[in-house]
Backbone bond lengths (Angstrom), bond angles and torsions (degrees), N, CA, C in turn:
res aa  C-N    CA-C-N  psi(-1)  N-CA   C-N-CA  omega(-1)  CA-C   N-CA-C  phi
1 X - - - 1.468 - - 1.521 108.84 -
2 X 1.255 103.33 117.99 1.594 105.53 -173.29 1.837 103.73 -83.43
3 X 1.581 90.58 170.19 1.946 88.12 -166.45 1.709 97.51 -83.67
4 X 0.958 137.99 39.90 1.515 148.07 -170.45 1.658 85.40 -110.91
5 X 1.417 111.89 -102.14 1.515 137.96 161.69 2.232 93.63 -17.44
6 X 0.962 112.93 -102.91 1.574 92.48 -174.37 1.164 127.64 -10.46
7 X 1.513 112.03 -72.54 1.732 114.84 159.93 1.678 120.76 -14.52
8 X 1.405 100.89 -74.53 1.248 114.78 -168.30 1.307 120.83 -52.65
9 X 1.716 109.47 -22.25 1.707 122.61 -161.37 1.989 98.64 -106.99
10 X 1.449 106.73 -12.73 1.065 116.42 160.61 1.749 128.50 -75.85
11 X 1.116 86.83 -19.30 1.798 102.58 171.75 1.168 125.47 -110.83
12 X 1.344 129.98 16.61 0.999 121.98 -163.81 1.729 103.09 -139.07
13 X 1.262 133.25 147.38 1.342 109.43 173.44 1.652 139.62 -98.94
14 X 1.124 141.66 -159.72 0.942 124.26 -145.52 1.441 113.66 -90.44
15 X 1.286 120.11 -43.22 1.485 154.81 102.26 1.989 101.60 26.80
16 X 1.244 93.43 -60.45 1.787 97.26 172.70 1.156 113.26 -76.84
17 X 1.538 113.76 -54.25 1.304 100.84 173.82 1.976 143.48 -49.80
18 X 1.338 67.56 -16.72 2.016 76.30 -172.34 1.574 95.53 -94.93
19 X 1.459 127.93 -21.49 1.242 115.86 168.12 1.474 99.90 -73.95
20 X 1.322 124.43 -56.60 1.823 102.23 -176.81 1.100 120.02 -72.44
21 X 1.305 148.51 41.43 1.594 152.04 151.50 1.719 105.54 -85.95
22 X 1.529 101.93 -54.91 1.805 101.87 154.11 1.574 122.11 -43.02
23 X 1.406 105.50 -56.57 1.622 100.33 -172.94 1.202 97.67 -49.96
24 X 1.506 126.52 -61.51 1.195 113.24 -161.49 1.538 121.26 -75.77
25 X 1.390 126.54 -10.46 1.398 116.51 177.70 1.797 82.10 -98.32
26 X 0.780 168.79 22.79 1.189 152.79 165.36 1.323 137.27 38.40
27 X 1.420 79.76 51.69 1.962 106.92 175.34 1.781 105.46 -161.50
28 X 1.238 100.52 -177.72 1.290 120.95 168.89 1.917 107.71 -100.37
29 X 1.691 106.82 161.92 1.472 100.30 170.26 1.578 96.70 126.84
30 X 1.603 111.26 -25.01 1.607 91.88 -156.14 1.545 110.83 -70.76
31 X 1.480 116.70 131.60 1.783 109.21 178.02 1.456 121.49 -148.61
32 X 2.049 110.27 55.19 0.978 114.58 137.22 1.329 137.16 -57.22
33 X 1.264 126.33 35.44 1.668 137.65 176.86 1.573 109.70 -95.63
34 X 1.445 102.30 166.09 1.427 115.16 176.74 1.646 102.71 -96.60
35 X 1.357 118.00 159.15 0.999 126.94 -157.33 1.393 116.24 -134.01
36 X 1.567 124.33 116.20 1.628 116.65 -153.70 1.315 102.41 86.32
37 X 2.091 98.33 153.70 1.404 97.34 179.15 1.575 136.64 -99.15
38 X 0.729 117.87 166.35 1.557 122.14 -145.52 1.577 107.07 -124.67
39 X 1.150 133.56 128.19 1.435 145.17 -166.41 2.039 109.92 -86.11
40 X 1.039 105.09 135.19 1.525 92.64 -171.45 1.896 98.55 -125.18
41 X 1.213 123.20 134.21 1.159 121.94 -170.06 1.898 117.91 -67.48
42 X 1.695 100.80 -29.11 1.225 131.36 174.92 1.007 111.55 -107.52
43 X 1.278 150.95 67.44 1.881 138.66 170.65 1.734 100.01 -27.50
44 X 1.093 104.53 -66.10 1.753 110.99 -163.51 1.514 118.22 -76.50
45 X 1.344 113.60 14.03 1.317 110.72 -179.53 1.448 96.36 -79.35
46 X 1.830 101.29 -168.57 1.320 113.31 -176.83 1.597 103.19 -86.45
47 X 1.518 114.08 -169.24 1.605 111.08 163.38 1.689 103.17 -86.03
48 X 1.153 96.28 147.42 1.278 113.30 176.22 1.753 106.82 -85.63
49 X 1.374 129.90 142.40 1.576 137.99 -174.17 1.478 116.10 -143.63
50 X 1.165 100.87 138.88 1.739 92.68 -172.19 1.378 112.71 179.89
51 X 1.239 139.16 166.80 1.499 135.24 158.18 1.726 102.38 -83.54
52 X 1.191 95.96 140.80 1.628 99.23 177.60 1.786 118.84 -66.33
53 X 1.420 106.07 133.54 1.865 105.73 171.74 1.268 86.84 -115.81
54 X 1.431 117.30 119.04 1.660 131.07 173.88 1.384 118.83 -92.12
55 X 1.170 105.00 135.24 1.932 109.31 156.36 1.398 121.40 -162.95
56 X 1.444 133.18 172.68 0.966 133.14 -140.41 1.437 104.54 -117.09
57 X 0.945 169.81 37.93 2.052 148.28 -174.35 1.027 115.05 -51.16
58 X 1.445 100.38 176.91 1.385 141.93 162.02 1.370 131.07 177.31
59 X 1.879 111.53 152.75 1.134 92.42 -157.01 1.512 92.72 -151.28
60 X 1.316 135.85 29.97 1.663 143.84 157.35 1.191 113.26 -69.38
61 X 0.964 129.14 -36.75 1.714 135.10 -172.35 2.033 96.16 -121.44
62 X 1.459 73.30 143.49 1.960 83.01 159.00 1.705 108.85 -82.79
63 X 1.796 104.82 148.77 1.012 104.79 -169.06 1.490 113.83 -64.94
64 X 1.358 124.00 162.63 1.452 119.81 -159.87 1.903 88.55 -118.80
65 X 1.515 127.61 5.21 1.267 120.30 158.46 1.535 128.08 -92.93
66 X 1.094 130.11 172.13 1.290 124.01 -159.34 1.590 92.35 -83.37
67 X 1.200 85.15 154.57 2.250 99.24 178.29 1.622 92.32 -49.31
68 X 1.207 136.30 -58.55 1.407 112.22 -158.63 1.004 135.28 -84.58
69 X 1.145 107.55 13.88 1.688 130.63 -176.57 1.696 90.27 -103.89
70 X 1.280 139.87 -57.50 1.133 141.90 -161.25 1.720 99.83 -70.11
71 X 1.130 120.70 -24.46 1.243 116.71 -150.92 1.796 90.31 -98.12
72 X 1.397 119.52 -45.39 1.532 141.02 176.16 1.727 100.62 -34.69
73 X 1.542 90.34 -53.04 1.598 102.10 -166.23 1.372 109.34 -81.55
74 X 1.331 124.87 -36.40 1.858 126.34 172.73 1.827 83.44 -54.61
75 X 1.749 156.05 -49.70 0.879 124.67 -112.65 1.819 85.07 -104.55
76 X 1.873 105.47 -27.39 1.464 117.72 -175.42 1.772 110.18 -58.71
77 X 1.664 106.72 -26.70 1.257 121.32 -158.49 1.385 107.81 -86.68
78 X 1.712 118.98 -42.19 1.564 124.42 161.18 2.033 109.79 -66.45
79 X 0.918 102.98 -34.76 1.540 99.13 168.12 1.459 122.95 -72.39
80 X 1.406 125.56 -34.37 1.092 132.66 152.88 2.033 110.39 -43.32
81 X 0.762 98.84 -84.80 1.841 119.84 -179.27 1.930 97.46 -44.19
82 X 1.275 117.51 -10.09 1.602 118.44 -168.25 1.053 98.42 -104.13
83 X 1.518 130.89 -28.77 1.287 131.33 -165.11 1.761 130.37 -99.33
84 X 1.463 97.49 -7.42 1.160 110.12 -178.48 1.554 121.05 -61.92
85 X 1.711 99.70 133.08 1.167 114.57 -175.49 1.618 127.16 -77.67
86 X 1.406 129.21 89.84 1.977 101.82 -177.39 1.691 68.34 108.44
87 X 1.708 82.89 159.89 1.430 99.60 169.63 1.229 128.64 -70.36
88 X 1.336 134.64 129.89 1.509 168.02 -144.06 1.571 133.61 -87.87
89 X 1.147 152.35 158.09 1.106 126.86 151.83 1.303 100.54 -160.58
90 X 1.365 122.32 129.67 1.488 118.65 -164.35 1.839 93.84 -91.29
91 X 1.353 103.65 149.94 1.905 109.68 -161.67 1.862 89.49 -147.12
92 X 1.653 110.14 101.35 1.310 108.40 166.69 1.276 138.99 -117.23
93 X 1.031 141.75 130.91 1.788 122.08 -142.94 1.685 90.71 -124.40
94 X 1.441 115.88 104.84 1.440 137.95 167.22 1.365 108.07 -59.56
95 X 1.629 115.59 107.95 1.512 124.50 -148.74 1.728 87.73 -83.18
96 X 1.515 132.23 -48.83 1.384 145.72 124.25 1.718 110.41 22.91
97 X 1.203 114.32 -41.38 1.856 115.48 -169.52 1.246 107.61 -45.37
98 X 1.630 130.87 160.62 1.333 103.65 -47.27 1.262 125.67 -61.25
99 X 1.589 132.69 -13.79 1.040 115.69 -151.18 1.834 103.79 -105.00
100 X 1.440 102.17 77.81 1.852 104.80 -179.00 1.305 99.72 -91.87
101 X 1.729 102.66 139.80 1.145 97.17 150.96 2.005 119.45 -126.08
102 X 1.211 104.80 6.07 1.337 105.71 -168.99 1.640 101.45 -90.61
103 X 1.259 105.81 135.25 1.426 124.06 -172.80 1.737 100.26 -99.20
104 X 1.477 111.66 91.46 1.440 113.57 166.30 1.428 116.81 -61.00
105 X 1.738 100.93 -38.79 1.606 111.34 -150.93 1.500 94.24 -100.77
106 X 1.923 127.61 97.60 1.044 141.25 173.51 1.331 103.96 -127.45
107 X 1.403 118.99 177.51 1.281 125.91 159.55 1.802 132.16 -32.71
108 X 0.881 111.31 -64.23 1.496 109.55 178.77 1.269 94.03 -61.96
109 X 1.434 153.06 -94.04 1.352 155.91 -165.93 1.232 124.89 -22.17
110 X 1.482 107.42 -53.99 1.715 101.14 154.15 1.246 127.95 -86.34
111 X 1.176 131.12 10.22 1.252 114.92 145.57 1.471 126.14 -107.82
112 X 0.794 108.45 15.53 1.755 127.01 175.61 1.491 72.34 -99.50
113 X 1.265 160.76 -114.27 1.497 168.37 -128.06 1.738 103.87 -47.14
114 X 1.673 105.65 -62.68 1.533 103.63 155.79 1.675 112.03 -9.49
115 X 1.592 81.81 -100.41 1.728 106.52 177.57 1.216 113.67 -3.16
116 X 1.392 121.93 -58.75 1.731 135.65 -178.38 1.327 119.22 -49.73
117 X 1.519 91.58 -29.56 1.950 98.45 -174.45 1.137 117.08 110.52
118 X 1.661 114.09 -2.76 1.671 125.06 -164.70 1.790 82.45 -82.04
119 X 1.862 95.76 157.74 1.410 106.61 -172.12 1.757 107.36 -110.61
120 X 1.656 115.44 7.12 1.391 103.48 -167.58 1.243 90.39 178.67
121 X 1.594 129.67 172.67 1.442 147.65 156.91 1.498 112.57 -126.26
122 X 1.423 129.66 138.42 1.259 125.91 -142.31 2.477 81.22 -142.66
123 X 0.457 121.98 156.51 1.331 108.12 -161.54 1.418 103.33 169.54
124 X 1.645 129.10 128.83 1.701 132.06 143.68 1.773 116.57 -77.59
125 X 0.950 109.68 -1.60 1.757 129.31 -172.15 1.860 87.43 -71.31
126 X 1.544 79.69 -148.79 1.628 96.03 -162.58 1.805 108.07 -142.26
127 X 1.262 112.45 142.48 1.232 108.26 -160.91 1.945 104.85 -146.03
128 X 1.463 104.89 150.20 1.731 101.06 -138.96 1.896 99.67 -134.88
129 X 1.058 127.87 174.79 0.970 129.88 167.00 1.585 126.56 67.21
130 X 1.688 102.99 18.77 1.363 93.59 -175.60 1.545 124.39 -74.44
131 X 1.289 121.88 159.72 1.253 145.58 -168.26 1.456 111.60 102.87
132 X 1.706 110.08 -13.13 1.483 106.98 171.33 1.605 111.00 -126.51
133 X 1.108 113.90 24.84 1.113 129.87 141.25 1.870 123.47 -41.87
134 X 1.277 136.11 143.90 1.190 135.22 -165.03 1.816 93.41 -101.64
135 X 1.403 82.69 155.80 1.782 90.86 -173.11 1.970 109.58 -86.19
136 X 0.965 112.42 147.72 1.888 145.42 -172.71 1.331 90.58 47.20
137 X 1.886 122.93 66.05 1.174 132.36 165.40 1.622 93.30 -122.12
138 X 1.266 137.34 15.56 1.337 125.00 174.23 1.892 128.43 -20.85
139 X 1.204 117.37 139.70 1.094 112.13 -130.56 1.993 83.83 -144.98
140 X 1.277 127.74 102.45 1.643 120.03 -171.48 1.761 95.26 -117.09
141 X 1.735 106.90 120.10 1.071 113.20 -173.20 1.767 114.28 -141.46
142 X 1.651 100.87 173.50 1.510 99.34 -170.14 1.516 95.92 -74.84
143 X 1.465 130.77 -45.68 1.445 129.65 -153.14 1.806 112.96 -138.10
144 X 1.459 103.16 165.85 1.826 88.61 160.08 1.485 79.14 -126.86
145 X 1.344 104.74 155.59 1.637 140.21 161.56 1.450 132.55 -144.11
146 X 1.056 126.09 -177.51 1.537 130.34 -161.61 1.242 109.42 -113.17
147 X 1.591 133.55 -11.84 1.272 127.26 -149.17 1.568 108.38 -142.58
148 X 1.073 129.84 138.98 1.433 125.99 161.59 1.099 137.76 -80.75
149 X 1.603 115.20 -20.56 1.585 119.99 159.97 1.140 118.47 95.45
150 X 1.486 126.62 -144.48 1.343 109.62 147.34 1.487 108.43 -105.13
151 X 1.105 128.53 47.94 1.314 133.75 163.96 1.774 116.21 0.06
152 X 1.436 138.34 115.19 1.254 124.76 156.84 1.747 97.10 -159.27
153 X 1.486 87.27 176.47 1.905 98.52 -175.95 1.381 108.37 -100.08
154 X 1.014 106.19 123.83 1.812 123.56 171.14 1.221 122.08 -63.43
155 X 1.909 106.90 -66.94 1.388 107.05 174.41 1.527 95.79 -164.45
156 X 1.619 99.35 144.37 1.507 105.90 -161.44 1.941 94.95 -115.51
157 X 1.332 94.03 168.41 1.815 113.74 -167.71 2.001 112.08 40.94
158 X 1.402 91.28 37.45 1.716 88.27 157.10 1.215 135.32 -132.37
159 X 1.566 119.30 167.99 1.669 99.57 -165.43 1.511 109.21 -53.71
160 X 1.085 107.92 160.14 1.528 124.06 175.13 1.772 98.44 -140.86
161 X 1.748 81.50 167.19 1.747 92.36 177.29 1.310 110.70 -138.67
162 X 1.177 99.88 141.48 1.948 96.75 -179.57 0.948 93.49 -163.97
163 X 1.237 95.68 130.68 1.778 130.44 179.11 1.362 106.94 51.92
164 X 1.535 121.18 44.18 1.530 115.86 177.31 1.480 125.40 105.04
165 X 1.729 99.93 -35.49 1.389 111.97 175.76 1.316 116.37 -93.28
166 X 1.313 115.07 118.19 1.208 122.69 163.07 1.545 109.11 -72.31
167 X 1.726 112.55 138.73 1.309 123.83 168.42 1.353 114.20 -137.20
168 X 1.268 106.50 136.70 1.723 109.13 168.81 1.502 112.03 -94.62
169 X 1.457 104.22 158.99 1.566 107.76 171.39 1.608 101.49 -60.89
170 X 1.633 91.41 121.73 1.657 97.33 153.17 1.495 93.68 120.06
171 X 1.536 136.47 -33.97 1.388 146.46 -165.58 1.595 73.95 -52.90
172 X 1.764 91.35 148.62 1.270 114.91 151.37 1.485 117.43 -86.82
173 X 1.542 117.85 137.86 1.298 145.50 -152.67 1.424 123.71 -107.40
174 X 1.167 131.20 118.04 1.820 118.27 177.06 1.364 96.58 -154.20
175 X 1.879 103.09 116.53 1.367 115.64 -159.84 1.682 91.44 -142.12
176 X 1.393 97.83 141.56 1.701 116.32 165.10 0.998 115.74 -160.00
177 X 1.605 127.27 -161.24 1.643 119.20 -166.60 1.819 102.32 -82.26
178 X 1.501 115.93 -2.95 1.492 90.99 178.08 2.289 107.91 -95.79
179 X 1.632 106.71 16.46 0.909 123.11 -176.43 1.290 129.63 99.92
180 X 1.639 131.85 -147.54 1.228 105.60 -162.99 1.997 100.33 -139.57
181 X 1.032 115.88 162.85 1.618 133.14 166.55 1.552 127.58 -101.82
182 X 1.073 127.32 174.52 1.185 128.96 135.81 1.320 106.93 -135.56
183 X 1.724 96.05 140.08 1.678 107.53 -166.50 2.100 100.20 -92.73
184 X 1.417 109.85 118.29 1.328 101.99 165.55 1.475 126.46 -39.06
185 X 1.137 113.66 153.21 1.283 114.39 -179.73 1.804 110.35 -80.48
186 X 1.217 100.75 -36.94 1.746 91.77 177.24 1.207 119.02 -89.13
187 X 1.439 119.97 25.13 1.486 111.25 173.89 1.894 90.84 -121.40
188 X 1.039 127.74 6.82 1.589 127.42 166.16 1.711 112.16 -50.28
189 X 1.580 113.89 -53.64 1.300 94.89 -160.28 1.758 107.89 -83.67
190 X 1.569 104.75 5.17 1.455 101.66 176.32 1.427 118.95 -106.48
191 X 1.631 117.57 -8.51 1.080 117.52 -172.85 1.528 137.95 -70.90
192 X 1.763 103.99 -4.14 1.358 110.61 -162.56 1.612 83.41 -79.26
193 X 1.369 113.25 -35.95 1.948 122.10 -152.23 2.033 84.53 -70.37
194 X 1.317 114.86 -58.53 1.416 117.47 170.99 1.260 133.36 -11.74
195 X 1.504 99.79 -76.25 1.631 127.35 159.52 1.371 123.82 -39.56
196 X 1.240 110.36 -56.87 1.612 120.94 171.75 1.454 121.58 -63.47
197 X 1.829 104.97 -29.80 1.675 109.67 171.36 1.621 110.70 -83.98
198 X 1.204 126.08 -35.20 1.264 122.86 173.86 1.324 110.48 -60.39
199 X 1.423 132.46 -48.29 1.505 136.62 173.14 1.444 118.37 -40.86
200 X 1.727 113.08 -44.63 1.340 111.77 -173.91 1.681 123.51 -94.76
201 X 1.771 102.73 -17.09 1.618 105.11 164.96 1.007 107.96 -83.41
202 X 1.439 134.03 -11.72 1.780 129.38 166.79 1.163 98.38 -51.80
203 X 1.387 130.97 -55.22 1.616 131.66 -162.33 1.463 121.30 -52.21
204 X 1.698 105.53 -32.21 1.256 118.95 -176.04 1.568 109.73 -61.55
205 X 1.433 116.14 -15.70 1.651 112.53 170.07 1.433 118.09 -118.91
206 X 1.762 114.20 -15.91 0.864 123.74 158.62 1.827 133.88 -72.60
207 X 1.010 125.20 -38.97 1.385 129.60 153.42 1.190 111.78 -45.32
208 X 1.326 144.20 -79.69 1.326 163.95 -168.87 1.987 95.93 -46.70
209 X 0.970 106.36 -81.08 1.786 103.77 -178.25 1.308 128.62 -53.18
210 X 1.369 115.23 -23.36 1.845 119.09 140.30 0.911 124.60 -66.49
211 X 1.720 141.20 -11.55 1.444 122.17 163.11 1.398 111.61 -80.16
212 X 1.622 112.52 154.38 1.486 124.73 179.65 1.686 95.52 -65.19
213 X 1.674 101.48 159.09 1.514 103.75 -152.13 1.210 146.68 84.18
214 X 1.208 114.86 -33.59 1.328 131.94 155.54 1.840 120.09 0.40
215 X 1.633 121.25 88.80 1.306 95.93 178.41 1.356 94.56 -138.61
216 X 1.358 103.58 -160.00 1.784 112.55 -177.23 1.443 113.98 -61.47
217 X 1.381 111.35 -26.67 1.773 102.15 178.89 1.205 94.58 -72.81
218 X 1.271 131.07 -56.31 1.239 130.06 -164.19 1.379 113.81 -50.52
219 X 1.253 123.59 -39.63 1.388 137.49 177.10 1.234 111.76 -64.51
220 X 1.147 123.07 -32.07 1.253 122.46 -138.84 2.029 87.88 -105.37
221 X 1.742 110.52 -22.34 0.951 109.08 -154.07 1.962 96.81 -92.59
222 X 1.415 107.99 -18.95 1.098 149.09 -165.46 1.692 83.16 -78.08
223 X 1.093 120.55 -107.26 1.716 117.33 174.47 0.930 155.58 -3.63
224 X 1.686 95.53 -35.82 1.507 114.22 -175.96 1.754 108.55 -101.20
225 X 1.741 104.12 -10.83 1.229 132.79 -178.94 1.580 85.97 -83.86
226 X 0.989 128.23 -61.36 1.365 137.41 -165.76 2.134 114.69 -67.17
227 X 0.960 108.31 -36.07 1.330 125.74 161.43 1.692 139.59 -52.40
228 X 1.791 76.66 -59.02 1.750 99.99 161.32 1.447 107.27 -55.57
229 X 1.399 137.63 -58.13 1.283 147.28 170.01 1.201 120.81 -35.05
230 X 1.361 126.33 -27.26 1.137 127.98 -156.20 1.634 107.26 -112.77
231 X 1.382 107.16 -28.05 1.917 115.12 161.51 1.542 121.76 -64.83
């Protein structure tokens, strides 16, 4: 992913993106999306983009492995999330669903995650402490809660699922408050041209229905303008 395409997937929302995965495969159908709504720590941030770093928690029960095994693996799991190459996106699947209550995603954690270079946390878990949360650490989750639980990591860089979407470590990522995707890999080198064509045949109905006057011819003339564009 060249830094052109990042940019662009950084500005744009999520909502666009899943319409240009169609433009570019040139159909309808695509539904790597999450499913149900999804809590965002930032409404107004940007979209968050990244290849996925996966792992697993939970935090209802105390862990039933010995402390040094749990502790080995919290250290494989911050080294994992430290090492990522290219922009990032931390992806954690609360083994707990629905019923989580341990809040991984607090203050210290995302910004210890920040720090790493990661651009977001993408999560069905539960996430705590907002207003002291660190800024363009946006954070898209199943719940907010008060408590951490017994919070620990199960198993790190594997698929996980949240909210429907399955993701593997490494999928490329595009997450905001209306939830999250995974962008195919063979529609990458076409998607910047995608994005930019979906943006400007939107206009063809969008320009037109913001001017005063606005009626059904106009609409109607607007649509078919808008239609043609789209074959």
């Amino acid at each position: 992913m060249d830094a052109s395409l990042l940019k662009l997937l950084k500005s744009v929302d999520t909502p666009t993106v899943c319409n240009a995965i169609e433009v570019a495969q040139g159909k309808r159908g695509f539904d790597a999306f999450t499913r149900g709504t999804m809590l965002c720590s930032d409404p107004d941030a940007g979209a968050m983009v990244g290849y996925a770093r996966t792992a697993k928690i939970a935090a209802v029960n105390p862990p039933e492995e010995p402390p040094e095994v749990i502790r080995k693996r919290r250290m494989e799991y911050y080294r994992h999330m430290a090492t990522a190459s290219g922009p990032a996106v931390t992806v954690v699947e609360d083994l707990d669903y629905p019923d989580c209550i341990g809040a991984y995603w607090g203050e210290i954690n995302t910004t210890v995650h920040k720090g790493f270079g990661i651009s977001g946390a993408l999560t069905n878990g539960v996430m705590r402490d907002l207003g002291d949360l660190p800024e363009d650490f946006p954070i898209v989750a199943g719940s907010i809660g008060p408590s951490h639980g017994f919070v620990h990591v199960r198993e790190v860089a594997t698929p996980v699922s949240i909210f429907g979407l399955t993701i593997h470590d490494g999928d490329l990522v595009h997450a905001d408050r209306h939830g999250a995707l995974v962008i195919p890999p063979e529609v990458v080198p076409d998607l910047e041209q995608a994005i930019q064509k979906l943006l400007e045949t939107e206009k063809l109905v969008l320009e037109p229905a913001r001017q005063p006057g606005f009626d059904f011819d106009a609409f109607e003339r607007a649509w078919q303008a808008f239609e043609a564009a789209r074959t």
